[in-house]
Backbone as JSON, one array per atom type, in Angstrom:
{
  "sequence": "XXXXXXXXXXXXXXXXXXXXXXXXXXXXXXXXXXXXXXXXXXXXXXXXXXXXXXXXXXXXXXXXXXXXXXXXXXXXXXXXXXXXXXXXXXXXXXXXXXXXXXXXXXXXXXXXXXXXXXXXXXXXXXXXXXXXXXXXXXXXXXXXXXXXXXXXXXXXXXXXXXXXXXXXXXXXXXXXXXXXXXXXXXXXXXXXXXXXXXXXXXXXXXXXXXXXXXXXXX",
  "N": [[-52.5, 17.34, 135.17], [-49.4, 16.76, 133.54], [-48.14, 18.21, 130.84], [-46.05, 16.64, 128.28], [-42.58, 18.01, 128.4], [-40.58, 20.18, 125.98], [-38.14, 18.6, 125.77], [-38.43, 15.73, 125.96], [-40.46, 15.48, 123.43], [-38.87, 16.36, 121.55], [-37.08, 14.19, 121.44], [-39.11, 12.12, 120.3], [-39.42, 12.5, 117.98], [-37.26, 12.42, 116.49], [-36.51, 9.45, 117.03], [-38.91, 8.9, 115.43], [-38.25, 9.54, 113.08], [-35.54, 8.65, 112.6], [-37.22, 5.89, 112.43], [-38.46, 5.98, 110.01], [-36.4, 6.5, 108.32], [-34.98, 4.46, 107.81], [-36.91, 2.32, 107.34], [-36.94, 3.23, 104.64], [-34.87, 2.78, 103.39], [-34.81, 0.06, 103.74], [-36.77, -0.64, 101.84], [-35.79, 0.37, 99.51], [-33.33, -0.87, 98.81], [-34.25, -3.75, 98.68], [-35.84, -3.03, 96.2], [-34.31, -2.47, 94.25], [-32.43, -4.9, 94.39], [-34.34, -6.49, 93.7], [-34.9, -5.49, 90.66], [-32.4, -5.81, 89.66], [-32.63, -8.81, 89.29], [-34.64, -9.38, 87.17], [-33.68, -8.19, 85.15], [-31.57, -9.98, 84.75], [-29.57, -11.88, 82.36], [-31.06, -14.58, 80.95], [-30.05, -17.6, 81.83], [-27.09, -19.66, 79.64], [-28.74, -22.29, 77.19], [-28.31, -25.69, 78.34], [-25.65, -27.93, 76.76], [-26.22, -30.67, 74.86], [-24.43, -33.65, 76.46], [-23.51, -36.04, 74.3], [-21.22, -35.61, 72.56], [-19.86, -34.42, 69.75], [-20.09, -36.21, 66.6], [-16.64, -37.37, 65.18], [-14.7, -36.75, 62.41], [-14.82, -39.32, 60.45], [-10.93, -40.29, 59.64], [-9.06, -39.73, 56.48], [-8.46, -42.2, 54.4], [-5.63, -43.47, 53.39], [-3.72, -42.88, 49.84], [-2.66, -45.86, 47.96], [-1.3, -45.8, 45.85], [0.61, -44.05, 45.79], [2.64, -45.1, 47.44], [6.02, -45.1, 48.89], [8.14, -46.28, 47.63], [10.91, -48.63, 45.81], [11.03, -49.44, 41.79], [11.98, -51.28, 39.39], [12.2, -52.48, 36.06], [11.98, -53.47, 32.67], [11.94, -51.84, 29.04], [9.34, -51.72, 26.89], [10.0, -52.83, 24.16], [12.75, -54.03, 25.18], [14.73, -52.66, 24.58], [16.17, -51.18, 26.67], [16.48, -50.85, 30.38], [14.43, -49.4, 33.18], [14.13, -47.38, 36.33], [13.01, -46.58, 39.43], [12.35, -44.18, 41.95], [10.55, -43.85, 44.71], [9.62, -41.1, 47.02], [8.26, -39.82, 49.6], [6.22, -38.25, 47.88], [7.71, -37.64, 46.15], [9.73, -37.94, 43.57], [12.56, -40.11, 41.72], [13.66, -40.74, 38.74], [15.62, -43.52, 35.95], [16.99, -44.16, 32.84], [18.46, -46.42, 30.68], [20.22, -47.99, 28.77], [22.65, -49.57, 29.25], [24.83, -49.4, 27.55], [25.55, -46.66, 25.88], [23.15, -45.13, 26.33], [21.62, -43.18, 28.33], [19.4, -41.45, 30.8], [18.66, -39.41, 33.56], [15.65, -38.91, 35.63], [13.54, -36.44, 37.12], [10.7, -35.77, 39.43], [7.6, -34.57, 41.08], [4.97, -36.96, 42.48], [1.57, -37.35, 42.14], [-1.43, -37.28, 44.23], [-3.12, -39.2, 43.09], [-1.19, -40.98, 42.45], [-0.19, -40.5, 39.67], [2.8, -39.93, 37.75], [4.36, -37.34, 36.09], [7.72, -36.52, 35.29], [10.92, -35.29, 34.88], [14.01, -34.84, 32.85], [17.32, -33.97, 31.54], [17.58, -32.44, 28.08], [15.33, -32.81, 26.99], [14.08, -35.31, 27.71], [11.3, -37.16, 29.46], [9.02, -39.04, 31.98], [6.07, -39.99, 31.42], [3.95, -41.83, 33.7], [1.84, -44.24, 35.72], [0.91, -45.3, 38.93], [0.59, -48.06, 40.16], [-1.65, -49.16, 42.1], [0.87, -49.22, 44.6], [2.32, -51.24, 43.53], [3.13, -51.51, 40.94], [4.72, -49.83, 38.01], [3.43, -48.3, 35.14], [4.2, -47.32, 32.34], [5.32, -44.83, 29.99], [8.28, -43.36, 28.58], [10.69, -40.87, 27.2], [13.18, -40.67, 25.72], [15.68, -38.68, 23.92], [14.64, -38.27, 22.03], [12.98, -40.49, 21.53], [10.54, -42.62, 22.05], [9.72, -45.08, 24.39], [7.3, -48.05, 25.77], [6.67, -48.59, 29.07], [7.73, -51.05, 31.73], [7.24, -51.24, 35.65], [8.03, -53.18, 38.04], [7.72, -53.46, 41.19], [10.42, -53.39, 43.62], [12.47, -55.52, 45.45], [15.31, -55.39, 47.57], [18.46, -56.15, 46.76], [17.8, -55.37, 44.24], [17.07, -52.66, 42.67], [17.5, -49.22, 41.98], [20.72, -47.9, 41.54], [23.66, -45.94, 42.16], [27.04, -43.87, 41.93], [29.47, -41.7, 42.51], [32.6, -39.98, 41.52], [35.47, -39.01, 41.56], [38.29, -40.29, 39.06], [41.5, -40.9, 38.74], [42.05, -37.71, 37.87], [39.46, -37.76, 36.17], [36.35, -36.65, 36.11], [33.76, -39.08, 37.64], [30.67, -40.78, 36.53], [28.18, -42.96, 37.52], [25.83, -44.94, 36.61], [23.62, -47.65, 37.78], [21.1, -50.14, 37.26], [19.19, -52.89, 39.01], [17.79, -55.56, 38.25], [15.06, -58.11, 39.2], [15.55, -60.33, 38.39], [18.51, -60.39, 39.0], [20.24, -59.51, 36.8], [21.84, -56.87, 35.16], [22.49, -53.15, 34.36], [24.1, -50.91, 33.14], [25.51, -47.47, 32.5], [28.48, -45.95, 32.71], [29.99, -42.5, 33.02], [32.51, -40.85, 31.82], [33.9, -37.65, 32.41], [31.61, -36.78, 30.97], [31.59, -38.69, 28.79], [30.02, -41.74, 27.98], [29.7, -44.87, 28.64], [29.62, -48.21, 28.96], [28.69, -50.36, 32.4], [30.88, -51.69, 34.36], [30.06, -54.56, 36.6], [28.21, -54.51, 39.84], [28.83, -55.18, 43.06], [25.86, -56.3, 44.33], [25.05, -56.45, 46.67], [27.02, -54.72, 48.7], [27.49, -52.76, 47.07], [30.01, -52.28, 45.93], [32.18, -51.4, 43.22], [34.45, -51.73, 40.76], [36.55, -49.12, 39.04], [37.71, -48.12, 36.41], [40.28, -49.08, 37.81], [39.89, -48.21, 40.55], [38.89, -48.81, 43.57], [34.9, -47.95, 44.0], [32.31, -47.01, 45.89], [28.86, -47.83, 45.27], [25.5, -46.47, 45.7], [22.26, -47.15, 46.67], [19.67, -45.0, 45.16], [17.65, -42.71, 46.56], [15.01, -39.79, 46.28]],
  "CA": [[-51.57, 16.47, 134.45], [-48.1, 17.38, 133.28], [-47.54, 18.28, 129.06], [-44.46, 16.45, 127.92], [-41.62, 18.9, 128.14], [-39.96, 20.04, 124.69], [-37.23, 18.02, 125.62], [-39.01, 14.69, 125.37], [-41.15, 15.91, 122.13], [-38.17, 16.63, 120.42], [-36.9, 12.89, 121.26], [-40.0, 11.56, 120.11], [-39.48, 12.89, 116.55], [-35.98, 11.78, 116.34], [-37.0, 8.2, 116.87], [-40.0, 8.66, 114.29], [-37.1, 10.25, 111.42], [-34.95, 7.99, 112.36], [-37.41, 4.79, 111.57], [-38.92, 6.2, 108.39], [-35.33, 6.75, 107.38], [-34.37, 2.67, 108.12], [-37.44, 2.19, 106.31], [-37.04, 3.49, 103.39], [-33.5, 2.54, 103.0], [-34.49, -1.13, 103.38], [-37.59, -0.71, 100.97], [-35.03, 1.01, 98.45], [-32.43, -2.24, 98.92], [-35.36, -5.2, 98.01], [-36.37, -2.73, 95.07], [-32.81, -2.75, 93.4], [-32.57, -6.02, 93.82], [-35.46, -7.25, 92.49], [-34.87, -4.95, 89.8], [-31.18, -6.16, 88.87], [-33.24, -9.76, 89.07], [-35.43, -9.17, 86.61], [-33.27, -7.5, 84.04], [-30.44, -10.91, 84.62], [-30.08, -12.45, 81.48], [-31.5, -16.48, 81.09], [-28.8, -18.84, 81.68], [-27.28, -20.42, 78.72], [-28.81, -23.7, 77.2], [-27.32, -26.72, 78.66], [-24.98, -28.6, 75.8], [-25.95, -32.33, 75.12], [-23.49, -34.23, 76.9], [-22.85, -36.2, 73.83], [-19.99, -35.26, 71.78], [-20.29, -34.53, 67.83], [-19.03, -37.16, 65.96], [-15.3, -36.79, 64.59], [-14.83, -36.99, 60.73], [-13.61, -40.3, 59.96], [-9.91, -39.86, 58.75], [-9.19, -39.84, 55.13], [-7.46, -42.81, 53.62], [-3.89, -42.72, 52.6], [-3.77, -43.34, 48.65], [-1.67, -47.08, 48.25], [-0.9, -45.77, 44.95], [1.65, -43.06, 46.15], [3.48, -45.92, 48.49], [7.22, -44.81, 48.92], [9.31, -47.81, 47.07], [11.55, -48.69, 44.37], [10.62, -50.36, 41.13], [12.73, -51.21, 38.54], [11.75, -53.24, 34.54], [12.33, -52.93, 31.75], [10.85, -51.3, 28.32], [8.62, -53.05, 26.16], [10.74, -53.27, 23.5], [13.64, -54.41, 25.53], [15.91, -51.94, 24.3], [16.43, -50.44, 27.88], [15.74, -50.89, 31.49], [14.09, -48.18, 33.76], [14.31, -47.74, 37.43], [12.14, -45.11, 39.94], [12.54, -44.5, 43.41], [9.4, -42.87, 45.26], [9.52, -41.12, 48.74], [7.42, -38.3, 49.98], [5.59, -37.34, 46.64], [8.79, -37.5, 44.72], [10.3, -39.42, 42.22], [13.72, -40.0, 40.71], [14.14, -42.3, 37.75], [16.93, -43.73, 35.61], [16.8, -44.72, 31.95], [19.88, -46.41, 30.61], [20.39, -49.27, 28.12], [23.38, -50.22, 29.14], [26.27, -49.03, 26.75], [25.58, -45.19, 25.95], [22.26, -44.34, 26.31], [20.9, -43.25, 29.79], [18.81, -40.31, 31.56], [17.94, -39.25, 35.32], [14.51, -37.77, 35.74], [12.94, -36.6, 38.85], [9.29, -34.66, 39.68], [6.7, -34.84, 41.7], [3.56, -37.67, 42.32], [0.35, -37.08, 41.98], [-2.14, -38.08, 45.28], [-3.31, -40.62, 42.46], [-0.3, -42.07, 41.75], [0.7, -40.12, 38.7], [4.06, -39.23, 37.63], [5.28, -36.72, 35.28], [9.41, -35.91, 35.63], [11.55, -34.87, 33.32], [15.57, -34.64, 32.48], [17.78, -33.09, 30.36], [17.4, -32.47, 26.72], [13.83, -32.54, 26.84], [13.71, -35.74, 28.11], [9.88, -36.8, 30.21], [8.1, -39.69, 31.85], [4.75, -40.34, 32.35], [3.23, -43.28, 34.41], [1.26, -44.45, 36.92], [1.69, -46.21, 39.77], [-0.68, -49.54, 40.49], [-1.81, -50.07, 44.43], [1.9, -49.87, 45.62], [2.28, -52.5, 43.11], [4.29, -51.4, 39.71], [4.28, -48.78, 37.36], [3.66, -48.47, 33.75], [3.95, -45.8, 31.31], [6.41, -44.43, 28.77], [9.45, -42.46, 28.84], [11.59, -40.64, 26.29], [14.65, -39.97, 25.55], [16.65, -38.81, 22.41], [13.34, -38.23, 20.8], [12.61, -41.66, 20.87], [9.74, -42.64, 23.03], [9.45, -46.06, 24.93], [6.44, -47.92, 26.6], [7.58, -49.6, 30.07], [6.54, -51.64, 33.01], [8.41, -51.92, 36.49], [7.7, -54.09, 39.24], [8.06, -52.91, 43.21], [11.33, -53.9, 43.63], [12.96, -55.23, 46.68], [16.31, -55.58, 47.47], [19.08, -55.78, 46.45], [17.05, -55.12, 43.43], [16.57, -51.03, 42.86], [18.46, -48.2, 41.46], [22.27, -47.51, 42.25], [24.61, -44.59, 41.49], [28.48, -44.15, 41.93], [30.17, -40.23, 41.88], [34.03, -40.16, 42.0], [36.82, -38.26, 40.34], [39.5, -41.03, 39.34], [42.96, -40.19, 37.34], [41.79, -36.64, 37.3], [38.43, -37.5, 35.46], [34.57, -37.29, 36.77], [33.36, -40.54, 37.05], [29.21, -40.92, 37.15], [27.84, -44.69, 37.09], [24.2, -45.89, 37.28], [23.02, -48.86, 37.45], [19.74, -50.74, 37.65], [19.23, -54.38, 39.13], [16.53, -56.15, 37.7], [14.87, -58.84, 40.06], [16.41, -61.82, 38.17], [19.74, -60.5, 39.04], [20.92, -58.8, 36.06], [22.57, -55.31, 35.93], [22.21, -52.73, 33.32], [24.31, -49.92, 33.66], [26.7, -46.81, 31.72], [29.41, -45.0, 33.38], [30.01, -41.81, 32.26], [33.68, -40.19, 32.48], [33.77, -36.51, 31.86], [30.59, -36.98, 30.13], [31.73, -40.1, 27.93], [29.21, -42.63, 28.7], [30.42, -46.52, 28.09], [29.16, -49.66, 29.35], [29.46, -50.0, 33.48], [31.13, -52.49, 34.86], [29.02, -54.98, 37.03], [28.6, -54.03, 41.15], [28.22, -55.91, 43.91], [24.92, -55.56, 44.87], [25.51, -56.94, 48.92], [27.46, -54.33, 49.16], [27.62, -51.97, 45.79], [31.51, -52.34, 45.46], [32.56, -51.49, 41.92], [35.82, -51.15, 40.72], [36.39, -48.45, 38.02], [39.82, -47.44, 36.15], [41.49, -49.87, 38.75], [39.53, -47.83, 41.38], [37.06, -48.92, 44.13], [34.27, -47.42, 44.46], [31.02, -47.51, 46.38], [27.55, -47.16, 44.53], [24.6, -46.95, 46.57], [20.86, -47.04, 46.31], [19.15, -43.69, 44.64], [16.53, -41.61, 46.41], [14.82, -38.68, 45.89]],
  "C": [[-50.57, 17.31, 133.68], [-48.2, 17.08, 131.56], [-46.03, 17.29, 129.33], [-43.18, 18.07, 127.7], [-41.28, 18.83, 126.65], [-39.09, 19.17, 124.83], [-37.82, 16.71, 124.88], [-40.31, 14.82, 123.76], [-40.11, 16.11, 121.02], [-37.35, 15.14, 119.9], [-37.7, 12.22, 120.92], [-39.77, 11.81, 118.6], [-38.4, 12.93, 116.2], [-36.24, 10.49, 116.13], [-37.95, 8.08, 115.74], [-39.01, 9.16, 112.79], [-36.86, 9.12, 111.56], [-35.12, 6.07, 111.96], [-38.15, 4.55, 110.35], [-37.47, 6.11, 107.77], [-35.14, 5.25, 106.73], [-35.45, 2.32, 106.88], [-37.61, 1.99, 104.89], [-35.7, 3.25, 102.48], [-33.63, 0.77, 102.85], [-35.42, -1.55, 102.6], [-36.57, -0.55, 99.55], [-33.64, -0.76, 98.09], [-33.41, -3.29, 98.08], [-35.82, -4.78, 96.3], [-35.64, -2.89, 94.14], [-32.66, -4.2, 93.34], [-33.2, -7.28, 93.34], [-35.49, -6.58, 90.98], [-33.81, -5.19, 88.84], [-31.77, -7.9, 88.43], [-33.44, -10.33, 87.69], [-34.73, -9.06, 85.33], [-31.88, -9.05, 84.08], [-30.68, -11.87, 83.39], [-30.18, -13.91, 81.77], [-30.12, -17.23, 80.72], [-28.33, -19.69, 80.66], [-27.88, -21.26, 78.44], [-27.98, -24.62, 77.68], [-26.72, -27.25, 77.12], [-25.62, -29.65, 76.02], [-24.69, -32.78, 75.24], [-22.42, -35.36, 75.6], [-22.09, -35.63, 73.13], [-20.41, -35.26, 70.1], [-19.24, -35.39, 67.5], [-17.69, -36.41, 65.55], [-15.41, -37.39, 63.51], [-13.77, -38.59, 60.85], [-12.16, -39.54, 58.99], [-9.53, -40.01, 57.12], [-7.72, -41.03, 54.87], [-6.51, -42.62, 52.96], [-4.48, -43.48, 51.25], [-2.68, -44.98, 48.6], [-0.63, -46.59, 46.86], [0.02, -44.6, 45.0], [2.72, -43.8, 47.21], [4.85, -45.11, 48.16], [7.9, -46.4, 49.1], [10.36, -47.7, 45.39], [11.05, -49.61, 43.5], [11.73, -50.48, 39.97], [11.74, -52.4, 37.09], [12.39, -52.6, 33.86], [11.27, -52.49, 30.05], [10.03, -52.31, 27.07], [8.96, -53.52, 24.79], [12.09, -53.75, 23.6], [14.8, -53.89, 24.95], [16.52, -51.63, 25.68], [16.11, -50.85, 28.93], [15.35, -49.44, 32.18], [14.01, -48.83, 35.43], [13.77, -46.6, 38.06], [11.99, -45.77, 41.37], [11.2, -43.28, 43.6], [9.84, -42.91, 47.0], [8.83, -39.54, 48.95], [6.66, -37.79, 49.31], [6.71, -37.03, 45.89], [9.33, -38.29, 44.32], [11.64, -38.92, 41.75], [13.48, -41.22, 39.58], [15.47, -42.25, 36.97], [16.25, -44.39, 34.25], [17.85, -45.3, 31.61], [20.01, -48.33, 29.49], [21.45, -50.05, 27.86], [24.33, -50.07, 28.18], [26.18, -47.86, 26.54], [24.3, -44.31, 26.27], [21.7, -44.11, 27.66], [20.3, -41.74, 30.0], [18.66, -40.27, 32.92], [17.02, -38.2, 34.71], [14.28, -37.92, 37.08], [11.7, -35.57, 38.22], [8.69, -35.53, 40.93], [5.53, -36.35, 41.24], [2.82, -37.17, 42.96], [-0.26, -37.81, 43.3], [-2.56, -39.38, 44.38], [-2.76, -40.95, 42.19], [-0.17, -41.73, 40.47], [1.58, -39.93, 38.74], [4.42, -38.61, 36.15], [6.62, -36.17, 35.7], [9.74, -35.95, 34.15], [13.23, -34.65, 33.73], [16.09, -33.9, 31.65], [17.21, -33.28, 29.07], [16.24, -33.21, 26.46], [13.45, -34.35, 27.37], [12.48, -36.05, 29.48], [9.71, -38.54, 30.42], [7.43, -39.99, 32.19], [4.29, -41.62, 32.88], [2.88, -42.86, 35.33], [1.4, -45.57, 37.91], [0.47, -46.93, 40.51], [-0.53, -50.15, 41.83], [-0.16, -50.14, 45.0], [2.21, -50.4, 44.67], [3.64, -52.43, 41.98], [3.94, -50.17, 39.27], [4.2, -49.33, 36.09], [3.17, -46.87, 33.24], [4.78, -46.22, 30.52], [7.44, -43.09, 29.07], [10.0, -42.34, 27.59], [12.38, -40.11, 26.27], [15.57, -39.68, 23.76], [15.38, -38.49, 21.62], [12.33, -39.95, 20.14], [11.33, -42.47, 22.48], [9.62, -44.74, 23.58], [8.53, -46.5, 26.1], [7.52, -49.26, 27.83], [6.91, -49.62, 31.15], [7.68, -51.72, 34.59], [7.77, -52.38, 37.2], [8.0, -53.66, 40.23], [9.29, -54.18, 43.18], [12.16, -54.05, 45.35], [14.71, -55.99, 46.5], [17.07, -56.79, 47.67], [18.82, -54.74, 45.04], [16.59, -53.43, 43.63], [17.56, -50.3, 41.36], [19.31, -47.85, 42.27], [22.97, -45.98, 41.48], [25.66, -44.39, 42.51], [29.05, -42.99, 41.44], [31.39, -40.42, 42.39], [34.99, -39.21, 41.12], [38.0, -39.58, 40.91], [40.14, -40.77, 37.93], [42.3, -38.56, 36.79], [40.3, -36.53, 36.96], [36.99, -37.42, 36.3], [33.8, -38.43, 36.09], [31.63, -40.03, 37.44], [28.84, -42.28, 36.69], [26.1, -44.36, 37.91], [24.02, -47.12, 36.86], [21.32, -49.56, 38.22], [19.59, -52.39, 37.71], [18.2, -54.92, 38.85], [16.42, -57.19, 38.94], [15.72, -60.46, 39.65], [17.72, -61.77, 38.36], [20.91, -59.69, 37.82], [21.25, -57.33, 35.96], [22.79, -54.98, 34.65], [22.55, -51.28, 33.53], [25.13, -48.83, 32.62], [27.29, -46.12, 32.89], [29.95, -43.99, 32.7], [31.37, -41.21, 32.97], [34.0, -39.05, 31.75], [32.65, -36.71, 30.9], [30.74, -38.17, 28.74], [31.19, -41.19, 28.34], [29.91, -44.06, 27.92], [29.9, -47.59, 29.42], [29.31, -49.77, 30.88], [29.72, -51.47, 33.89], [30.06, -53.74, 36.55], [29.34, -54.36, 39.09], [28.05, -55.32, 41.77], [26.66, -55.55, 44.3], [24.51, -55.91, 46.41], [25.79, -55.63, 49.46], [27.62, -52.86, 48.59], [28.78, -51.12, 45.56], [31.33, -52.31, 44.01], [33.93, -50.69, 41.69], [35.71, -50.56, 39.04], [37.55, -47.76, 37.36], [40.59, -47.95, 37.35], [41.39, -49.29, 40.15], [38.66, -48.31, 41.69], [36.25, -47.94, 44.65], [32.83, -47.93, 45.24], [29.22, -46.98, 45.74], [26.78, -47.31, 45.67], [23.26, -46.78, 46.37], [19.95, -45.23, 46.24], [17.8, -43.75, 45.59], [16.04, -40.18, 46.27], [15.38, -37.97, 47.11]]
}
């Protein structure tokens, strides 16, 4: 009987490398990736599907409404008049023949108001649901308590800037709800009595001039 030649002995141990190699290359494959497996981190928690509540929204204050009010003071020396819009305030003091002020400031989320004017003039109130105000205001050193009512129109605060015959004209006026009108016009700073306005339209004629007043806001 015939030995295998070297030839075929040497192909015999080619085939045996070459399926230890396969082997061990597809032992080495399953080991890695059972090994990257293993080490994969745990899948987030699922979320509950419901939703977290949302904050109910926060109620607007009523007592910061944006309106005009106009009254007058509780000793009926004067009327007062206050326009609100945005958190600000103008007002008007004015009793109708020389005495008058403009204030302005800020309101309060609760419906306070402190403003203030010239020559140390201030006034404080508060302002009821939308509704009115009341406080006190002073002027001249002389302090007055006062009420206004939410005022609708025609009913508000007016004002009237002009240069006529040379001079600077300034007019305010305040319409009370019953119709009456309570105003000074001041020319070059000479305040005197103001003539009455339309309030349809807030035509007023002034030194033989027309002019147009129109409703004050901040």
């Amino acid at each position: 009987m015939k030995r295998p030649g070297p030839l075929l002995t040497l192909l015999a141990g080619l085939v045996l490398a070459a399926f230890l190699l396969t082997l061990n290359a597809t032992t080495g494959t399953r080991s890695a990736s059972s090994s990257y497996q293993e080490q994969s981190p745990s899948p987030a928690p699922v979320r509950s599907s419901q939703a977290s509540p949302t904050p109910a929204p926060t109620p607007s204050r009523s007592g910061t409404a944006d309106a005009d009010y106009a009254g007058r003071t509780d000793d009926d020396a004067a009327a007062i008049a206050v326009s609100v819009r945005g958190g600000r305030a103008i007002a008007y003091f004015c009793d109708g023949r020389t005495r008058e002020s403009w204030l302005k400031g800020d309101v309060e989320d609760d419906g306070t108001l402190r403003l203030t004017g010239k020559h140390g003039a201030k006034l404080e109130g508060t302002l009821e649901d939308g509704k009115g105000i009341d406080g006190t205001v002073e002027v001249d050193g002389t302090r007055h308590a006062f009420a206004a009512d939410r005022a609708k129109k025609p009913s508000g605060l007016w004002r009237a800037t002009a240069t006529v015959r040379s001079a600077k004209i300034d007019g305010g006026w305040i319409v009370l709800k019953d119709g009456s009108q309570v105003g000074v016009v001041t020319r070059d700073g000479e305040p005197s009595p103001a003539p009455r306005i339309d309030p349809e339209t807030g035509a007023v004629t002034v030194d033989g001039q027309r002019l147009t007043a129109r409703p004050v806001t901040p």
